[in-house]
N, C-alpha and C positions, 0 to 999 in steps of 0.2 A: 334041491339036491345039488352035490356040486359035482363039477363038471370032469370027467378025466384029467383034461388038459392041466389042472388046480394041482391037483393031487401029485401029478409028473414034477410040476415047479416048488413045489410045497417039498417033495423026498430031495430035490437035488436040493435045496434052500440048507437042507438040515445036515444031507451028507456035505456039500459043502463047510459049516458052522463045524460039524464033528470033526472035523480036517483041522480047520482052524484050533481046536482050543486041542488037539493033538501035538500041533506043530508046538503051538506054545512051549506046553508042558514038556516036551522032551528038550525044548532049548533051555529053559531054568532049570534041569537037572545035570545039564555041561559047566563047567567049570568054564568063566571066560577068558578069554586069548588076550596075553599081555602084550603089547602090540610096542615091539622093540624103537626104544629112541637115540639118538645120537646127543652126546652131551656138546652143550656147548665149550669149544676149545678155546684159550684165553689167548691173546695174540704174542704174549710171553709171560712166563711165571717171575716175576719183580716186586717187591712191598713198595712202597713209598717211602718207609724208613731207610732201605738200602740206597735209594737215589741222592746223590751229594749234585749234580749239575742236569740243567733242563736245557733248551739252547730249541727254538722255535724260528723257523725261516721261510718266508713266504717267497713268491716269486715275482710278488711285487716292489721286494725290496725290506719289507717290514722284518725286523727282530727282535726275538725277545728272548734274554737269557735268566734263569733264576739261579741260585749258585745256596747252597746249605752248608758250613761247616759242620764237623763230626757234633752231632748231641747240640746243631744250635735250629735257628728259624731261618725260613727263608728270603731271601732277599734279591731284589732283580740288582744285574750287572748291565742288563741293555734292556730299554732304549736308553734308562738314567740308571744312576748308582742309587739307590733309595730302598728302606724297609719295607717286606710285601707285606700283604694282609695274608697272614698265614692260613686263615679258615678259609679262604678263594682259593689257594695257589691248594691246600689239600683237601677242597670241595673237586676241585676240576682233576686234580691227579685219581683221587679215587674212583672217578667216573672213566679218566682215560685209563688207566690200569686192568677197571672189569672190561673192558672192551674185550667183545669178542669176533671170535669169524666167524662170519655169519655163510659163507662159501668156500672154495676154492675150484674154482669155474678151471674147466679142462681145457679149453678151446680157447683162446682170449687175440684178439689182433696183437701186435708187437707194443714195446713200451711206448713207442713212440704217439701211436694212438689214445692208449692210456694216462698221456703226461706225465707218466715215469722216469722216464729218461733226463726231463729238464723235470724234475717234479713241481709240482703245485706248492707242495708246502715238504720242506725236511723236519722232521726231530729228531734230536740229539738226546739220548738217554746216557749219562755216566754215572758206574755205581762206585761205594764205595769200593770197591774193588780195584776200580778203575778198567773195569770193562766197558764197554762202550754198545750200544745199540742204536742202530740209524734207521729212521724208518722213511721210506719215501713213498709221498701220501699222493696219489694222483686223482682221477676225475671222480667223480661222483656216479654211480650205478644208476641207469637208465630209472629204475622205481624213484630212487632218489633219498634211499634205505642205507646205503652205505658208500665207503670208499673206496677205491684199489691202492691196493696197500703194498709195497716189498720191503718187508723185513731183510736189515743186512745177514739179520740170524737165520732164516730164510731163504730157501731157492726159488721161490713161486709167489706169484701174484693171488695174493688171498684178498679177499670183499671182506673187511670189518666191518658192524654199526658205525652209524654217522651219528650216534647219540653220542658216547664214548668221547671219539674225536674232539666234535662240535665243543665240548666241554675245554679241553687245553687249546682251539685251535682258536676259539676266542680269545682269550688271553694276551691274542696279539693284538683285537681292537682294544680292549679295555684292560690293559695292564694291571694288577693285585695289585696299585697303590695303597697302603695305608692314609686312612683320612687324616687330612693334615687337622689340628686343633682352634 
């Protein structure tokens, strides 16, 4: 025979279970919750075709400028006068182009903290227009994810990817030489 005590554990076992495939059933009858995203912002809206001059300055002294006439290829002016390798110099732009903000941090110590002020690295963007966009590129983000960035287009210290970046900021160790024959 079984004992009370069975029978007591046995009914809460099952009211328990009927709970459960309760709860279930009434959550797959709700429609789920679209859970709102932020897109990602682009650090400025620029093609690569609109760009006629690039101009890369590090603060150790190193430069690198590329220069494109209207409808031609591009070609570095610094550190030599010489024909780039076009698929580099528009491998590395389209990566620094997508660059996005990956922040815009409220609180941030002074530029000077950030190596803003004397920056890290400047670029010089000029489009055919002949407007000009200065970006000055300072420390690296404690994760090590991204840059502090201040666009001259810009009032505020935005955190770009360091993918993006890394892409044109190389460019100053290994210059788009075309291979000589």
């Amino acid at each position: 025979m079984i004992r009370r005590t069975t029978w007591i554990v046995l009914l809460m076992f099952l009211v328990v279970l009927a709970g459960l495939i309760w709860v279930q059933r009434s959550n797959q009858d709700q429609e789920p919750e679209i859970a709102p995203t932020t897109a990602n912002q682009s650090l400025f809206d620029l093609q690569e075709q609109a760009l006629t001059r690039i101009a890369v300055q590090s603060s150790d002294g190193k430069n690198l400028e590329l220069v494109r006439p209207a409808q031609g290829e591009w070609s570095l002016a610094q550190p030599q006068i010489a024909p780039a390798d076009s698929a580099a110099v528009q491998s590395a732009l389209s990566q620094f182009l997508s660059s996005t903000i990956v922040s815009s941090p409220g609180s941030l110590p002074g530029l000077e903290a950030l190596n803003l002020e004397n920056a890290l690295y400047k670029i010089l963007l000029v489009s055919q227009d002949g407007s000009q966009i200065v970006l000055n590129i300072g420390n690296e983000t404690p994760t090590g994810s991204g840059y502090y960035v201040l666009a001259s287009n810009q009032s505020q210290v935005v955190v770009v990817n360091k993918f993006g970046l890394d892409a044109l900021l190389n460019l100053l160790e290994n210059p788009p030489l075309l291979p000589t024959p």
